[in-house]
N, C-alpha and C positions, 0 to 999 in steps of 0.2 A: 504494500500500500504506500501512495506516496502524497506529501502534500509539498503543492506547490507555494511559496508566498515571495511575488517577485524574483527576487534574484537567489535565494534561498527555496531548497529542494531537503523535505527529509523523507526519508526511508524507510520504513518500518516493518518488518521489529527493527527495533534499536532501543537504546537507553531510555525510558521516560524520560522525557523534558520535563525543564521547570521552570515556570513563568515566574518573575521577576515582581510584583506591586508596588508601583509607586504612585501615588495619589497624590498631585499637587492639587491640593483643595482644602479647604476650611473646616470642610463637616462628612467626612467619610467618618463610618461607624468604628474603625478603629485608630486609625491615624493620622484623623482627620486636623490641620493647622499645622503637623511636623515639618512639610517640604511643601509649602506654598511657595514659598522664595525658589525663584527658577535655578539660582546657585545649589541650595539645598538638595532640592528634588536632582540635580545632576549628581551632584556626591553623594547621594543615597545610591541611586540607579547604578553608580560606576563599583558602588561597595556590594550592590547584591549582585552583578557581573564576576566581580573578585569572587565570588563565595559559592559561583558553580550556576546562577540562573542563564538558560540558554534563551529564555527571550524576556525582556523590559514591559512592561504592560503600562502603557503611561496613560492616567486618565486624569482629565478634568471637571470634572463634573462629578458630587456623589451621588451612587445607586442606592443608598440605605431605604431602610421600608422607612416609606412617609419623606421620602426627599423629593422636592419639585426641582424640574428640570432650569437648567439655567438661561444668558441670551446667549447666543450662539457669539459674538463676539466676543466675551466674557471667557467662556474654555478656549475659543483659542490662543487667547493672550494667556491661558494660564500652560496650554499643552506645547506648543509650536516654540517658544526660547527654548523650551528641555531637549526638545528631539531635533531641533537645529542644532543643539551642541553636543547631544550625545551619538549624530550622525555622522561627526566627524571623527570620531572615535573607529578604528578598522574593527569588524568581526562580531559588532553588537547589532543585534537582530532585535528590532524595534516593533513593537505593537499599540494601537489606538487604542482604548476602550472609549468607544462614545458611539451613540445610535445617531448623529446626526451627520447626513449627507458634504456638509461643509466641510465639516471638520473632519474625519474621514481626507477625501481632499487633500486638503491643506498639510494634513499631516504626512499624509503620501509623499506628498510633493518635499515636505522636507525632509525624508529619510525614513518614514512607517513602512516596514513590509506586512504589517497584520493589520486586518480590522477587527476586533473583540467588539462586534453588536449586542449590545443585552436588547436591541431594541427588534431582532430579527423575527417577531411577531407582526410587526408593521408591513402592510403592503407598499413597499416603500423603494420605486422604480428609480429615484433620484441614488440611491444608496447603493442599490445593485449594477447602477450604471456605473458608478464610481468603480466599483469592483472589477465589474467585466473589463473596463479599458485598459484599468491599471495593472490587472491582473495579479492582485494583493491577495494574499490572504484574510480565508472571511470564515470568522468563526462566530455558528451561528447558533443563540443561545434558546431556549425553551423560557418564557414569562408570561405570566397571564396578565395584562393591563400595564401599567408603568409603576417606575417607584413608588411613586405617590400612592398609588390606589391597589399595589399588586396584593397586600396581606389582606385588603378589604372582600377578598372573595377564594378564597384556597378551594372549593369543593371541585371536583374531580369524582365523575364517576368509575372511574381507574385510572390513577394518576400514570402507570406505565403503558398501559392505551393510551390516554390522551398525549404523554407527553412523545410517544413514538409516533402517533399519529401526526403529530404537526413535524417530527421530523423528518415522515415520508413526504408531505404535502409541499414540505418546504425547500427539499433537496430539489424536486420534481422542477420546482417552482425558480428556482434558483438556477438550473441548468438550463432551462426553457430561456429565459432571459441572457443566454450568453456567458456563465460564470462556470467553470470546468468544475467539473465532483472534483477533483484533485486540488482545487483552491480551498474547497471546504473541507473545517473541523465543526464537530458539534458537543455544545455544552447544555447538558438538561439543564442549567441553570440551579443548582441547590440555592435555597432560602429566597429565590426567587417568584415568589405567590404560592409557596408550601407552606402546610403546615410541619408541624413535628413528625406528626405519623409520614407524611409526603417523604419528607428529608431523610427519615431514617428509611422508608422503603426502597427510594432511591438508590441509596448510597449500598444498601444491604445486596443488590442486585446489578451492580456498574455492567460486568460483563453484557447483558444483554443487550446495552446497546450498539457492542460491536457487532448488530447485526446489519451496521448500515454498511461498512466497511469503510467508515470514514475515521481518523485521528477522534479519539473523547478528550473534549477538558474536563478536569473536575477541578473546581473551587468552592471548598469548606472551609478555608482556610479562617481562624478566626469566629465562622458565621455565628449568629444567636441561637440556631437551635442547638449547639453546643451547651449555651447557657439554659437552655430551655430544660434539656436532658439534664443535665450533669447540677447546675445552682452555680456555674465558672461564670465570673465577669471575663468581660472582654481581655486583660491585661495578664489570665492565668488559665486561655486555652491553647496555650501550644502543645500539652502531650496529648489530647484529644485531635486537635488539628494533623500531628505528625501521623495519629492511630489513622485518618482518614487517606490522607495521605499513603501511607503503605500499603491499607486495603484495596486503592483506587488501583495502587499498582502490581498488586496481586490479581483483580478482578479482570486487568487486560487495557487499562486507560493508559492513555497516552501522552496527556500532558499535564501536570497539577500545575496550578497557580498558586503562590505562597508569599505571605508578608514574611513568613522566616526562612530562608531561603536556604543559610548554611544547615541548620538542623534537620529544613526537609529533604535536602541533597543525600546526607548521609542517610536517612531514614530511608530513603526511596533505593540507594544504593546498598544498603546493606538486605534491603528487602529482598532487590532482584537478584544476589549472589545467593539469597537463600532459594530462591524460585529455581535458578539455575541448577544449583545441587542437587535440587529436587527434581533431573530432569525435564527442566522447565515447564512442571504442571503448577496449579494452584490448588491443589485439594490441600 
């Protein structure tokens, strides 16, 4: 299986990857105000590169449940200094998180080879066009409604039907428009309009969404149903975050996203030497 993004080709099997979080913003649910300064958010970025992340996830804008969207000039003044200077950098593989077609864009143009949509629920022609021309990578997320309103309706008459559903509907939909299956990865989206029962069901079963045979994100990393399960504040879920993290890559996923990057390196590393021993099953 391969995914294309830009000038970057991976191949899989191969190592899990692992995405990088940097959130230059105010109000992200965990690290929200730390690297708002464009300075900052780079010497974070260049520290979680140091420490083993094989792509940067730069996002401006916060996804937390109950966050309303920003103006569209506003993230790019906050995304576009980071990835202008972290582009100059040789060997760093650059990712957007933003659902909006501009910025997407913009950020292409200065050095983004991914696009992380949480917004890939949207029929949203301006967004896929960006995609097809540039021929970026487009990772494309599972969410019911927007930040704002996603926790206000979780109910799912089978949260793995529906959530495979929209990602047969949406691959279909995606290619029809010009964007090669081989651009796309796909993320059920955890904590994303689940509830508890949703998230833990999810997570309990990753494997089967390799039945698209596209690249999985999984990002737990941090999330609140952590704290929902467990009574952990945000500031003392990294051994649950790590546990997610290893099962994801036990289960057959392909890319975790993580605010702790060196911890989940070794954790995801030391998982799949144990996978390997084990003739690379998962039982």
């Amino acid at each position: 299986m391969r995914w294309t993004t830009r000038k970057h080709i991976f191949n899989f099997p191969r190592k899990t990857l692992v995405m990088g979080i940097v959130n230059v913003t105010p109000d992200s649910f965990s690290d929200g105000g730390h690297f708002l300064n464009s300075n900052t958010a780079v010497d974070h970025a260049l520290k979680l590169a140091d420490e083993g992340a094989d792509i940067l996830d730069i996002g401006g804008e916060s996804t937390r449940p109950g966050a309303a969207s920003i103006p569209v000039k506003e993230e790019l003044n906050r995304v576009i200094p980071v990835i202008n200077q972290l582009a100059k950098q040789a060997g760093l593989i650059i990712s957007v998180d933003t659902h909006k077609p501009i910025v997407a864009k913009e950020a292409i143009n200065a050095g983004a080879s991914i696009v992380n949509d949480i917004g890939a629920n949207n029929n949203n022609a301006k967004m896929w066009d960006v995609i097809s021309k540039t021929k970026a990578g487009y990772i494309c997320m599972h969410m019911k409604g927007t930040p704002r309103t996603m926790q206000k309706n979780t109910f799912y008459k089978d949260v793995f039907s529906d959530v495979c559903g929209f990602f047969h509907e949406r691959l279909n939909s995606l290619q029809d428009h010009g964007i090669s299956a081989e651009q796309i990865a796909i993320d059920p989206g955890i904590g994303f309009g689940k509830s508890l029962h949703h998230n833990i069901k999810l997570m309990s079963h990753l494997n089967k969404f390799n039945v698209f045979e596209r690249p999985v994100l999984i990002g737990a990393s941090r999330k609140s149903f952590i704290e929902k399960l467990l009574g952990t504040p945000v500031e003392k879920r990294l051994p649950a975050s790590l546990t997610c993290a290893a099962w994801a890559t036990i289960q057959g996923s392909h890319i975790i996203r993580a605010h702790d990057v060196a911890e989940t390196v070794q954790a995801i590393r030391m998982t799949e030497a144990l996978i390997e021993n084990n003739n690379g099953t998962s039982t």
